[in-house]
C-alpha positions as CSV (number, residue, x, y, z in Angstrom):
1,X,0.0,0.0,0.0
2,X,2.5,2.6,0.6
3,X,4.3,1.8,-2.3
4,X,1.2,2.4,-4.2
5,X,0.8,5.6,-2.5
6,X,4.7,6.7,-3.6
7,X,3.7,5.9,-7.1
8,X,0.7,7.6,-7.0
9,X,1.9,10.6,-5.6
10,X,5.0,10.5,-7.8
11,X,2.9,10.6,-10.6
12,X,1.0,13.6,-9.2
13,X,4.4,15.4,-8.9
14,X,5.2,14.5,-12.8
15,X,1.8,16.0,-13.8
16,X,2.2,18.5,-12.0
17,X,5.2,19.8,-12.9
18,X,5.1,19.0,-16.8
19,X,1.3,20.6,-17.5
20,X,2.6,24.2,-17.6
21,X,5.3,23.0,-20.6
22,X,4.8,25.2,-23.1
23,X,5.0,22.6,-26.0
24,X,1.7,21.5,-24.3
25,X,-0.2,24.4,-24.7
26,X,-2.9,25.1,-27.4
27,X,-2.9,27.9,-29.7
28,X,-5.4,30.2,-30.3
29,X,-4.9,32.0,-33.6
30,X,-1.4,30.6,-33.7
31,X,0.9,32.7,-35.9
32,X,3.1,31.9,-38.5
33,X,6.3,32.0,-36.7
34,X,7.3,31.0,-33.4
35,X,9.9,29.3,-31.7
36,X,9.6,27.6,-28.0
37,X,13.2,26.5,-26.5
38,X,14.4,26.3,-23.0
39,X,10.7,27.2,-21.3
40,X,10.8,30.1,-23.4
41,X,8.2,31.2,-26.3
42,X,9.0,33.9,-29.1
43,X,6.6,34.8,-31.6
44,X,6.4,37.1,-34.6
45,X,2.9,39.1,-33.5
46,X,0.4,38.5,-36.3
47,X,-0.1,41.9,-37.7
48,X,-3.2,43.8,-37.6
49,X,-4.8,41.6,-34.8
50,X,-6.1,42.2,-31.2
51,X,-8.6,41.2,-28.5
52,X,-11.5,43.9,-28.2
53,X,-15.3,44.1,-27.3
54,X,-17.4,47.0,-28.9
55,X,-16.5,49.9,-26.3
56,X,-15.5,53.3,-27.3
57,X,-14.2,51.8,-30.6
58,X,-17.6,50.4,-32.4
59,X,-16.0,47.4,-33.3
60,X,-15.0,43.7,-32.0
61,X,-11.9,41.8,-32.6
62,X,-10.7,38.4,-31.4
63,X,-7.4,37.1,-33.3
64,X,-4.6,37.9,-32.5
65,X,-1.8,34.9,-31.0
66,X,-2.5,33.2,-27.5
67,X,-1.0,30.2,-26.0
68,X,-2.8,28.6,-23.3
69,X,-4.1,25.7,-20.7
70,X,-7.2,25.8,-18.8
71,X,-7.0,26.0,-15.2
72,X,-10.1,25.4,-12.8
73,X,-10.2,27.0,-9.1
74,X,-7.6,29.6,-7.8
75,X,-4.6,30.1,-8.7
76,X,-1.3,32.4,-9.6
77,X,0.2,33.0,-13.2
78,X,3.5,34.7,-14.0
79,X,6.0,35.3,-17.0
80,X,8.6,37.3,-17.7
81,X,7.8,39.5,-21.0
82,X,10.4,41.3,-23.7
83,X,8.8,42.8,-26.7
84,X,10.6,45.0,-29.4
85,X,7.6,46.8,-29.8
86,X,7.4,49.0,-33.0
87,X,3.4,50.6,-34.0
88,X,1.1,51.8,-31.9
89,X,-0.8,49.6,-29.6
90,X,1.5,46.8,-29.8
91,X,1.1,44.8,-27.1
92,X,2.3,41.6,-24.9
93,X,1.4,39.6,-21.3
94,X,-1.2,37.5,-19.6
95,X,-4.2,36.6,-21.0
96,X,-6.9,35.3,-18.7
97,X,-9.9,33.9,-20.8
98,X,-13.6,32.3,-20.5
99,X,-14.8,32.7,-23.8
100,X,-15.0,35.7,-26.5
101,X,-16.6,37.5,-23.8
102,X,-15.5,37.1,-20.4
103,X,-11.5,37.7,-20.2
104,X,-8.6,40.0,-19.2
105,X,-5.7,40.5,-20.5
106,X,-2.3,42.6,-18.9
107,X,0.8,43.6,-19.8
108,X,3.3,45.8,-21.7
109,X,1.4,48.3,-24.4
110,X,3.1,50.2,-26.2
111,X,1.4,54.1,-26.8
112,X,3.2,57.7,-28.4
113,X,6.3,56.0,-28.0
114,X,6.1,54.7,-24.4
115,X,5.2,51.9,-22.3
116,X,2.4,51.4,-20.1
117,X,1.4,48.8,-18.1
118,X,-1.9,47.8,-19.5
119,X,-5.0,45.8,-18.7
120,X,-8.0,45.3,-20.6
121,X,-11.4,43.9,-19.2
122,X,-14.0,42.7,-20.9
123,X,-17.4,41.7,-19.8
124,X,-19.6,41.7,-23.3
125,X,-17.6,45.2,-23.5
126,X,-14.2,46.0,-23.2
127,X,-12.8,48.7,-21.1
128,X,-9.0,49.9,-20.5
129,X,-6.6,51.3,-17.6
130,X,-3.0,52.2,-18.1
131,X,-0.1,53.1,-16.1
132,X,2.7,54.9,-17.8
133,X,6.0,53.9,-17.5
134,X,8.8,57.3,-17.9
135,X,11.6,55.0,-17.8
136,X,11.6,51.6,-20.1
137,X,11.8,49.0,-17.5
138,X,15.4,46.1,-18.3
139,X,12.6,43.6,-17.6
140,X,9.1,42.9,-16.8
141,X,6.8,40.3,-14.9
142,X,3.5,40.6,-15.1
143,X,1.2,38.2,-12.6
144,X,-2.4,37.6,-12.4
145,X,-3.5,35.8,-8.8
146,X,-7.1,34.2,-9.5
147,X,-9.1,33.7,-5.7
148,X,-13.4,33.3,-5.9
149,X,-14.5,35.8,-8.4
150,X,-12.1,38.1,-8.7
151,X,-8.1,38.6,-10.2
152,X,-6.0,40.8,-8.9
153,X,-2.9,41.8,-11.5
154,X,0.6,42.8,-10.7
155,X,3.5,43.9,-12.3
156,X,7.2,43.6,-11.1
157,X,10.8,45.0,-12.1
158,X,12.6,42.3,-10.3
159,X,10.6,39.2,-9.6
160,X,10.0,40.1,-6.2
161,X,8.4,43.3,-5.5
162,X,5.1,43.1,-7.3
163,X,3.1,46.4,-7.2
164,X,-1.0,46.0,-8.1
165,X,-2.6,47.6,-11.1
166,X,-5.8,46.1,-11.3
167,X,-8.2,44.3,-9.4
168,X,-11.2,42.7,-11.8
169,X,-14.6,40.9,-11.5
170,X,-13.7,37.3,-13.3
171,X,-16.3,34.1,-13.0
172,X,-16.1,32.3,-10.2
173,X,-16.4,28.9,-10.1
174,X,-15.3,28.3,-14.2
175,X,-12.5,26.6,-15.7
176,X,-10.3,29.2,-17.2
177,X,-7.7,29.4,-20.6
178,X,-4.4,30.8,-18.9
179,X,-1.7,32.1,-21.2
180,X,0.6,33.8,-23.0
181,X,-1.0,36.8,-25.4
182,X,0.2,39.4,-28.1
183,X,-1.1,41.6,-30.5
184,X,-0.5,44.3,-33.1
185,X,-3.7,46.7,-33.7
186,X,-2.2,48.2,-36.1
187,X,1.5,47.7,-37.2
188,X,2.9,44.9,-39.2
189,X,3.8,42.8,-36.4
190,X,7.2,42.4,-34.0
191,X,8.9,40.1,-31.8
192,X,7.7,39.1,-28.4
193,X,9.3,36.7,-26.0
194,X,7.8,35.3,-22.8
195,X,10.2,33.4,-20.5
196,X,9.2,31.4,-17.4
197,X,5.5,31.0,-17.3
198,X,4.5,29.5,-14.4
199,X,0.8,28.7,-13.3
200,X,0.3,27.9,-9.2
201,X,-2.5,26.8,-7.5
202,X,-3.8,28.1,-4.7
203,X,-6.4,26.3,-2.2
204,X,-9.9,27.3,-2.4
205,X,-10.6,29.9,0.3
206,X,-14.3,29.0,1.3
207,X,-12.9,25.4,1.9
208,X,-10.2,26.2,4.1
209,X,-12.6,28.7,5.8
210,X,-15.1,25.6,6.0
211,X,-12.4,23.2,7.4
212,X,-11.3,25.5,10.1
213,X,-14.9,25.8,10.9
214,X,-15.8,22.5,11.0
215,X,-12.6,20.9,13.0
């Protein structure tokens, strides 16, 4: 029996630790170039593509490259992100979807020649906050934590100080596509690279509230 439960567990440990590979991901509108080595995606951004609902623009638009798995409960995503961004509105980071409808996406976007930390929600319409950056940041992590039905979204200049910029309504309760997004409104495309994505889970909150209640 306990050697059963040493395989078993081992094999939990394996899963674990190989479903975030990105060779295992799905794409959604994948592009034409891309390149995954050492835990580490680049992409050539398909040109004239983006994720947007309706809202001060008129229109809607959903194609523009995203890797992902889907994730049930709570959890924590993270990458590192470098983007030689090039047109307006180029932009890269964490996507964090339900369906054409329902997601959020953060990052890097790049606006009159700066960059701005970035995060678009969308429930049936989009909407859009921004942070501008005055100095162009060596490197970037960007990291969404999931818990009941809401996502809180940081952003980091060292992988350890991480600073809030948003804090959005998501779903609860709904299995999730978690991944790596980047789009070009209106350039011709550039190079993005995302490096360590990681995906955590985190217990359920109204369980461990439950257990400690009913010790």
């Amino acid at each position: 029996m306990k050697r059963i439960f040493l395989v078993v567990c081992t094999l939990f440990v394996f899963q674990k630790n190989t479903a975030q590979t990105l060779e295992k991901m799905t794409w959604f509108n994948e592009p034409e170039k891309w390149e995954i080595k050492n835990n580490t995606l680049s992409m050539s951004v398909t040109p004239q593509s983006d994720y947007w609902r309706i809202s001060h623009y008129g229109f809607t638009v959903d194609d523009a490259p995203f890797l992902y798995n889907i994730y049930g409960g709570e959890f924590e995503a993270k990458v590192k992100i470098t983007g030689n961004y090039k047109a307006r509105f180029d932009q890269m980071g964490l996507m964090l979807r339900i369906d054409k409808e329902n997601y959020i996406k953060a990052g890097i976007e790049f606006v009159d020649g700066k960059y701005n930390l970035s995060t678009v929600v969308t429930h049936k319409t989009s909407d859009w906050s921004v942070i501008t950056l005055e100095k162009i940041p060596s490197e970037i992590w960007i990291k969404a934590v999931r818990r009941l039905d809401a996502v809180e979204v940081f952003y980091s200049f060292d992988d350890k100080n991480y600073i809030m910029m948003r804090n959005a309504h998501l779903q609860d309760n709904s299995p999730v596509m978690v991944g790596l997004m980047a789009a070009c409104p209106d350039g011709n495309g550039f190079t993005a690279t995302f490096e360590n994505f990681k995906v955590k889970h985190l217990p359920d909150e109204r369980r461990l509230k439950w257990l400690e209640n009913n010790k």
